[in-house]
C-alpha positions as CSV (number, residue, x, y, z in Angstrom):
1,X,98.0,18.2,-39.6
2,X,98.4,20.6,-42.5
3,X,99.3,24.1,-42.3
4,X,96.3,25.2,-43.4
5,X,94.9,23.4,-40.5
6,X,97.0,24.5,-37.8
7,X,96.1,28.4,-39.0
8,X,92.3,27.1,-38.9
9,X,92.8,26.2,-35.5
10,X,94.9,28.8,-34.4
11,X,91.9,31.0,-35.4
12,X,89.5,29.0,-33.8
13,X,91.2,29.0,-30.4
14,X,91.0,33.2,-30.7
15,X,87.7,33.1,-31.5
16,X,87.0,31.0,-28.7
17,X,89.1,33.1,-26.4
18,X,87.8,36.5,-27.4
19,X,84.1,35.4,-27.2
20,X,85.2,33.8,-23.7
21,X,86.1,36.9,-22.2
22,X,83.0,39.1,-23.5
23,X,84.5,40.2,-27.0
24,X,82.0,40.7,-30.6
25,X,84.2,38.9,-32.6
26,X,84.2,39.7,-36.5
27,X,85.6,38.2,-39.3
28,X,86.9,40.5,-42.4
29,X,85.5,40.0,-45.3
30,X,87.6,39.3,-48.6
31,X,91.2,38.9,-48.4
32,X,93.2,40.9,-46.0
33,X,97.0,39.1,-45.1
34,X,96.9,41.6,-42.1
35,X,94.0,41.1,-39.8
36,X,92.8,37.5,-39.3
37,X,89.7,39.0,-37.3
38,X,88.1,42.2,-35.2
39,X,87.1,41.7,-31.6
40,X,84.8,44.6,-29.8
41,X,84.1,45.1,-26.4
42,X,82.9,48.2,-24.2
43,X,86.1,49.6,-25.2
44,X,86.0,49.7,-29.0
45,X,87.3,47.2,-32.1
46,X,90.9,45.5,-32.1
47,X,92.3,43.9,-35.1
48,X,94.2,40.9,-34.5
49,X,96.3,38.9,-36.5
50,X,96.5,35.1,-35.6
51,X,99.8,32.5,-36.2
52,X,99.9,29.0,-34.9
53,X,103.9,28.8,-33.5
54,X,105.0,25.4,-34.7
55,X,107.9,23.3,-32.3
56,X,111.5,23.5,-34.3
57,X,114.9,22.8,-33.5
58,X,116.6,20.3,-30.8
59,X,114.8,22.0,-28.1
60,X,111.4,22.0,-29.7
61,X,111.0,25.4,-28.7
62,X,107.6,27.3,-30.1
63,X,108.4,29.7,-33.3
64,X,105.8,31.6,-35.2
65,X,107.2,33.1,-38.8
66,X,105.7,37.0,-38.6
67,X,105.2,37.8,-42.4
68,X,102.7,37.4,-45.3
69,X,103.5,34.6,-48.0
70,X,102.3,34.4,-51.4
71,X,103.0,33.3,-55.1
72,X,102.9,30.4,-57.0
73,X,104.9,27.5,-58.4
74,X,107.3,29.9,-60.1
75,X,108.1,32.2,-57.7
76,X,107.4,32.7,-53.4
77,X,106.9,36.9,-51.5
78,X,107.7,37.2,-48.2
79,X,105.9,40.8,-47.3
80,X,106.8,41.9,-43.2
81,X,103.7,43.6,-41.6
82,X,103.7,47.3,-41.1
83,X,103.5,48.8,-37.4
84,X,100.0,49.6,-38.0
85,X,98.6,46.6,-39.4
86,X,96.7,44.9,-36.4
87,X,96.5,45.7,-33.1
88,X,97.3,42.2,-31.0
89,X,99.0,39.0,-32.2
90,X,97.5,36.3,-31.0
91,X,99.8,32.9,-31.1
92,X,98.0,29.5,-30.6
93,X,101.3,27.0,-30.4
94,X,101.9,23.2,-30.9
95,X,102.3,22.8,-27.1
96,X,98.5,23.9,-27.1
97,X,99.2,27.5,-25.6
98,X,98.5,30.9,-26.1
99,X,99.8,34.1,-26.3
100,X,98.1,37.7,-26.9
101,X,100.7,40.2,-27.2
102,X,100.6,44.6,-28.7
103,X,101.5,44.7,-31.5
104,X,103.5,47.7,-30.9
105,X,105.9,45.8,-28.5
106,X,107.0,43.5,-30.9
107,X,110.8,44.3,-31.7
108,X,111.9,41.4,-33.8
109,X,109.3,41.5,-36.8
110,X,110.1,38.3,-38.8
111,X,109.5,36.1,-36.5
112,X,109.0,35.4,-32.9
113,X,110.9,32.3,-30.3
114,X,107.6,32.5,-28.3
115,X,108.5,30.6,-24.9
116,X,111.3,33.5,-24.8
117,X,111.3,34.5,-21.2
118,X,110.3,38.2,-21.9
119,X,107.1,37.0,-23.7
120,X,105.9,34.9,-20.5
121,X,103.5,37.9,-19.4
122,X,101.5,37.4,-22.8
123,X,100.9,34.0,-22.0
124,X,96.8,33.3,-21.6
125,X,96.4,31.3,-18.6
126,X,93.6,29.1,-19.3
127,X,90.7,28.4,-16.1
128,X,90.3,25.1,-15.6
């Protein structure tokens, strides 16, 4: 699967979730690198920026890269998103899990070892 692919389906997989749990969910319009899509409920709108955590390393472990890439053939950016660009993070991963995690509780910015112990209280546990 391309990468383009695995962020389609990364998306798809918060859609679903939101919509599963009574959200609204929007989808801006245009380009925006910082919010993949806008979820409201009772409570008001959250902006949420979706990654798909791919399986590196020896230990396969789940890593999402947090940042904005762009350019060209000539030249690559790597642009790190501001503390008030989205509200949640949602991370769909290759082992077919997912994570919804503040924003604002995010230390490390560039990028995230999701199966890290102190991000097990993020993890969605799906109904089956």
């Amino acid at each position: 699967m391309q990468n383009k692919q695995k962020g389609e389906k990364a998306e798809l997989k918060a859609m679903s979730f939101f919509v599963e749990n009574g959200y609204k969910v929007y989808l801006p319009w245009g380009v925006n690198p910082d919010v993949d899509l806008v979820a409201e409920n009772q409570d008001g709108l959250i902006r949420i920026q979706v990654k798909y955590a791919g399986s590196y390393g020896v230990n396969g472990k789940c890593v999402a890269a947090l940042r904005v890439m762009g350019g060209n053939q000539s030249f690559h950016t790597a642009k790190k998103y501001s503390d008030d660009a989205f509200d949640y993070l949602f991370i769909y991963t290759a082992k077919d899990e997912q994570y919804l995690i503040p924003w604002r509780e995010l230390v490390n910015r560039s990028s995230v070892n999701i199966e890290a112990p102190k991000y097990l209280s993020y993890k969605i546990v799906m109904q089956g």
